[in-house]
C-alpha positions in Angstrom: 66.4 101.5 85.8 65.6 98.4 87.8 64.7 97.9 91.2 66.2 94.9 91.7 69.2 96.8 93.2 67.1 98.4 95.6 66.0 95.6 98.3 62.9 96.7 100.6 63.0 96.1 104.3 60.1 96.8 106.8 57.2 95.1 105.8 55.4 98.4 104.4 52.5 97.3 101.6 52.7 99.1 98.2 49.4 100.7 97.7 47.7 99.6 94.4 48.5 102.5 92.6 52.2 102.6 93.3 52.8 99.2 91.8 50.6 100.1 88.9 53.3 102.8 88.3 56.3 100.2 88.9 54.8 97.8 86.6 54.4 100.5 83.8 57.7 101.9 84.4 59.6 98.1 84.0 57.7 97.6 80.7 58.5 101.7 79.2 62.5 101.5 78.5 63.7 104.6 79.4 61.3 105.5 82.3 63.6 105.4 85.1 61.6 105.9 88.4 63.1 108.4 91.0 66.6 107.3 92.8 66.8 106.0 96.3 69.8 107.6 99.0 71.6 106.3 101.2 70.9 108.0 104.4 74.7 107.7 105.8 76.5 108.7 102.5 73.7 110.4 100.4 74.7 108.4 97.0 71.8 107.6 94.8 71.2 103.5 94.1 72.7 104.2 90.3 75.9 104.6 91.6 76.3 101.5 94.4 76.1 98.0 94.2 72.7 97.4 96.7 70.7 99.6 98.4 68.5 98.0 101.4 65.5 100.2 102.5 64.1 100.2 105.8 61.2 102.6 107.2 62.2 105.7 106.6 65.7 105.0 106.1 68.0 103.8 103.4 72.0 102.1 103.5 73.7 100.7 100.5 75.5 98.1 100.1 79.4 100.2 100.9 77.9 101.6 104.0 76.6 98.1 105.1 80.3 96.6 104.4 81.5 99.9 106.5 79.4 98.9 109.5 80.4 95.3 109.6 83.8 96.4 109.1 83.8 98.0 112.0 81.7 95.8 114.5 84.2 93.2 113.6 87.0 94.9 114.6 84.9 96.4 117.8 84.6 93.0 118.9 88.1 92.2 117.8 86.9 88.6 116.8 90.0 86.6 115.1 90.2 87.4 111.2 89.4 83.7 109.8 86.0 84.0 111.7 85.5 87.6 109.9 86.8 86.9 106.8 84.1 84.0 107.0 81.0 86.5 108.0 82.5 89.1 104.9 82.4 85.8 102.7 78.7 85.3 103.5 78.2 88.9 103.5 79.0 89.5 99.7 77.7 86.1 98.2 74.2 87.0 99.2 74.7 90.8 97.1 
């Protein structure tokens, strides 16, 4: 499994030893490393779109839409300028 679905927020450094282990496990097909959570819904990356990590805490990408969902409709902005900020939202996932 790739990690490319799993984006890294938070500025933490991989120590040498953990990207040794990455690198081995992108060349090896069929060593998968361990799955990442989501820390509002508990669903592994494998089984979501995007998973963003942050320090010490994880959100994937259905979670994320969630949230915005609902800040838009807290701040009742009008539905062409939402529409516009979902747009942007799932071109960049």
């Amino acid at each position: 499994m790739s990690d490319s679905k799993v984006i890294s927020l938070g500025g933490a450094k991989k120590k040498k030893k953990e990207k040794e282990q990455e690198q081995i496990q992108e060349k090896i097909p069929g060593i998968n490393a361990e799955p990442v959570y989501c820390s509002f819904c508990n669903r592994p990356n494998t089984q979501v779109a995007k998973m963003v990590q942050g320090p010490g805490v994880n959100i994937c990408s259905e979670c994320t839409m969630i949230a915005v969902q609902y800040l838009i409709l807290e701040d009742k902005l009008p539905s062409e300028e939402a529409q516009k900020i979902l747009d942007l939202f799932w071109q960049k996932i």
